[in-house]
C-alpha positions in Angstrom: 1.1 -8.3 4.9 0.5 -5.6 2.3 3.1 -3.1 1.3 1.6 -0.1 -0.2 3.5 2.5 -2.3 2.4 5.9 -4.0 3.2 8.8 -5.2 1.2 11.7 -6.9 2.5 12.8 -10.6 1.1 15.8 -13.3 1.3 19.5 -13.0 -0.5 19.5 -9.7 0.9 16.6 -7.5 1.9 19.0 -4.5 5.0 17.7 -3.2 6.2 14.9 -5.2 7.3 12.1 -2.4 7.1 8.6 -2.6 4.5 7.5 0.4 4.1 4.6 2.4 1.9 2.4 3.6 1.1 -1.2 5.1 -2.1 -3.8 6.0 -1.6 -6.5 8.1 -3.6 -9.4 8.9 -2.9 -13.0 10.8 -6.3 -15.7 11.4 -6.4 -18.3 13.4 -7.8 -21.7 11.3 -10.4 -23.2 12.9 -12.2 -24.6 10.1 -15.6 -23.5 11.3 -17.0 -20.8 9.5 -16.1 -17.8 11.4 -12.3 -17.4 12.5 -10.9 -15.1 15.0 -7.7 -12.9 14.0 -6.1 -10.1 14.0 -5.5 -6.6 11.5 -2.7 -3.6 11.7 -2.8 -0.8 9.7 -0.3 2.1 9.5 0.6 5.2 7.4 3.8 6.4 8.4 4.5 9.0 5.5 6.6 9.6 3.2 9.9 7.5 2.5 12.6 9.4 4.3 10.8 11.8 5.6 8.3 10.1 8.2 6.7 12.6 10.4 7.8 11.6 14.0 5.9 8.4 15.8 3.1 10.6 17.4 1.9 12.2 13.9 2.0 8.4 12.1 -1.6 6.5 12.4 -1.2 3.2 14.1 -4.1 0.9 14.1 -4.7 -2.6 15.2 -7.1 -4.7 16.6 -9.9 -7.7 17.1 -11.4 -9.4 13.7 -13.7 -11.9 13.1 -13.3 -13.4 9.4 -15.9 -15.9 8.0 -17.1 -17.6 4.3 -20.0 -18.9 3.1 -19.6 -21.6 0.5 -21.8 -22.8 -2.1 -23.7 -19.3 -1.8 -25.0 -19.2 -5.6 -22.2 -19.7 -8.0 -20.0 -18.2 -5.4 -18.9 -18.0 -1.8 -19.4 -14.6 0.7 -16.1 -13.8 2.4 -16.5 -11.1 5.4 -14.9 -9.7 8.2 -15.4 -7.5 10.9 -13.9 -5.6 14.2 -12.7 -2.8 16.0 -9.1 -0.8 15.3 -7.8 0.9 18.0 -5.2 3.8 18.0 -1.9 3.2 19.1 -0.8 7.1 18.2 -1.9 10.3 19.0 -2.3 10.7 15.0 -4.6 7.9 14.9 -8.7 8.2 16.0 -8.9 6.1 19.0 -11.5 2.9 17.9 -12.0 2.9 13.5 -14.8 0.1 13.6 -13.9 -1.5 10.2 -16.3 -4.2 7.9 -16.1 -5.4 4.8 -17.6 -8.0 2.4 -16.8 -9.9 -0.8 -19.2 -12.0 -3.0 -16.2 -14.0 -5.2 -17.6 -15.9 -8.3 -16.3 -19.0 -9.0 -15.6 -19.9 -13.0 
């Protein structure tokens, strides 16, 4: 789980409220090379001043997660899925990717 904090500073921040927001992620090991799991994502506002649960973005959905060792000096890490929207605020299916080449010293 990733706990994200922010807050905008300088002459022309808006309204100057700490924000919040978290990542989530849990994978089943199966030792193969891809894994199944799960993400979250949510972005509830800002701290003590939430906007109610219909205007927060709630995601969460399928993953598939996968590495490729020994790829170069490095390994690929990847994952992929669908998000869906548990809130009104939220787009109903985010289809989310991404990829990492890591380098190994």
């Amino acid at each position: 789980m990733n706990l994200f904090f922010s807050k905008n500073i300088g002459d022309f921040s808006g309204i100057n409220r700490l924000n919040f927001e978290y990542a989530w992620e849990t994978r089943i090991a199966t030792g193969g090379i891809i894994e199944p799991g799960i993400q979250a994502y949510s972005e509830p506002g800002a701290i003590g001043h939430f906007a109610s649960l219909s205007g927060q973005d709630h995601r969460v959905g399928p993953q598939l997660f996968g590495v490729l060792h020994q790829l170069g000096p490095g390994s690929l890490k990847f994952n992929a899925g669908v998000l869906f929207g548990l809130t009104p605020a939220a787009p109903r299916q985010t289809f989310r990717w991404q990829a990492e080449y890591a380098v190994h010293f």
